[in-house]
C-alpha positions, 0 to 999 in steps of 0.5 A, a space after each residue: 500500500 503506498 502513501 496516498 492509499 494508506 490516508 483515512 476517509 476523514 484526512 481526505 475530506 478534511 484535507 479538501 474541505 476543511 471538516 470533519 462530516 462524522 463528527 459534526 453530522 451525528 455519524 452518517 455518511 453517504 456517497 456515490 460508488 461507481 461500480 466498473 467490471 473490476 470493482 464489482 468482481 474484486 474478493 472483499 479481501 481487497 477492502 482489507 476489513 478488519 476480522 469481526 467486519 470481514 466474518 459478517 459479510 461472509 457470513 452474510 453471503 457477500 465474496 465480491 465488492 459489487 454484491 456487497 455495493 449492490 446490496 447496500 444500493 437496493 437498501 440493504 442495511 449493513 447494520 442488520 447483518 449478525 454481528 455488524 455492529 456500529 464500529 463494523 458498518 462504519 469500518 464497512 462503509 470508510 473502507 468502501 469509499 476509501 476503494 472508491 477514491 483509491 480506484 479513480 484517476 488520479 485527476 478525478 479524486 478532488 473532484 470526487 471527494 468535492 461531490 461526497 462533500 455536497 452530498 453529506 451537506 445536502 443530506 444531512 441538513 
C-alpha cells in the first residue's frame, strides 16, 4: 500500500474541505460508488476489513465488492447483518469509499471527494 492509499476517509475530506462530516453530522455518511467490471468482481479481501467486519459479510453471503455495493444500493442495511455492529458498518462503509477514491484517476479524486462533500451537506441538513 503506498502513501496516498494508506490516508483515512476523514484526512481526505478534511484535507479538501476543511471538516470533519462524522463528527459534526451525528455519524452518517453517504456517497456515490461507481461500480466498473473490476470493482464489482474484486474478493472483499481487497477492502482489507478488519476480522469481526470481514466474518459478517461472509457470513452474510457477500465474496465480491459489487454484491456487497449492490446490496447496500437496493437498501440493504449493513447494520442488520449478525454481528455488524456500529464500529463494523462504519469500518464497512470508510473502507468502501476509501476503494472508491483509491480506484479513480488520479485527476478525478478532488473532484470526487468535492461531490461526497455536497452530498453529506445536502443530506444531512
Amino acid at each position: 500500500m503506498n502513501k496516498d492509499q494508506s490516508r483515512t476517509l476523514t484526512q481526505i475530506v478534511e484535507a479538501l474541505a476543511g471538516t470533519r462530516l462524522h463528527e459534526r453530522k451525528g455519524g452518517k455518511f453517504y456517497f456515490n460508488f461507481y461500480l466498473n467490471n473490476k470493482a464489482g468482481d474484486t474478493p472483499i479481501e481487497a477492502l482489507d476489513l478488519g476480522v469481526r467486519a470481514y466474518n459478517s459479510l461472509k457470513r452474510a453471503g457477500y465474496s465480491t465488492i459489487g454484491e456487497l455495493a449492490e446490496a447496500i444500493a437496493e437498501g440493504t442495511e449493513i447494520a442488520k447483518i449478525r454481528n455488524c455492529g456500529a464500529k463494523s458498518c462504519r469500518e464497512i462503509m470508510e473502507k468502501l469509499f476509501l476503494y472508491q477514491y483509491n480506484t479513480l484517476p488520479q485527476e478525478k479524486r478532488e473532484g470526487y471527494v468535492k461531490e461526497v462533500i455536497l452530498l453529506n451537506a445536502s443530506k444531512n441538513t
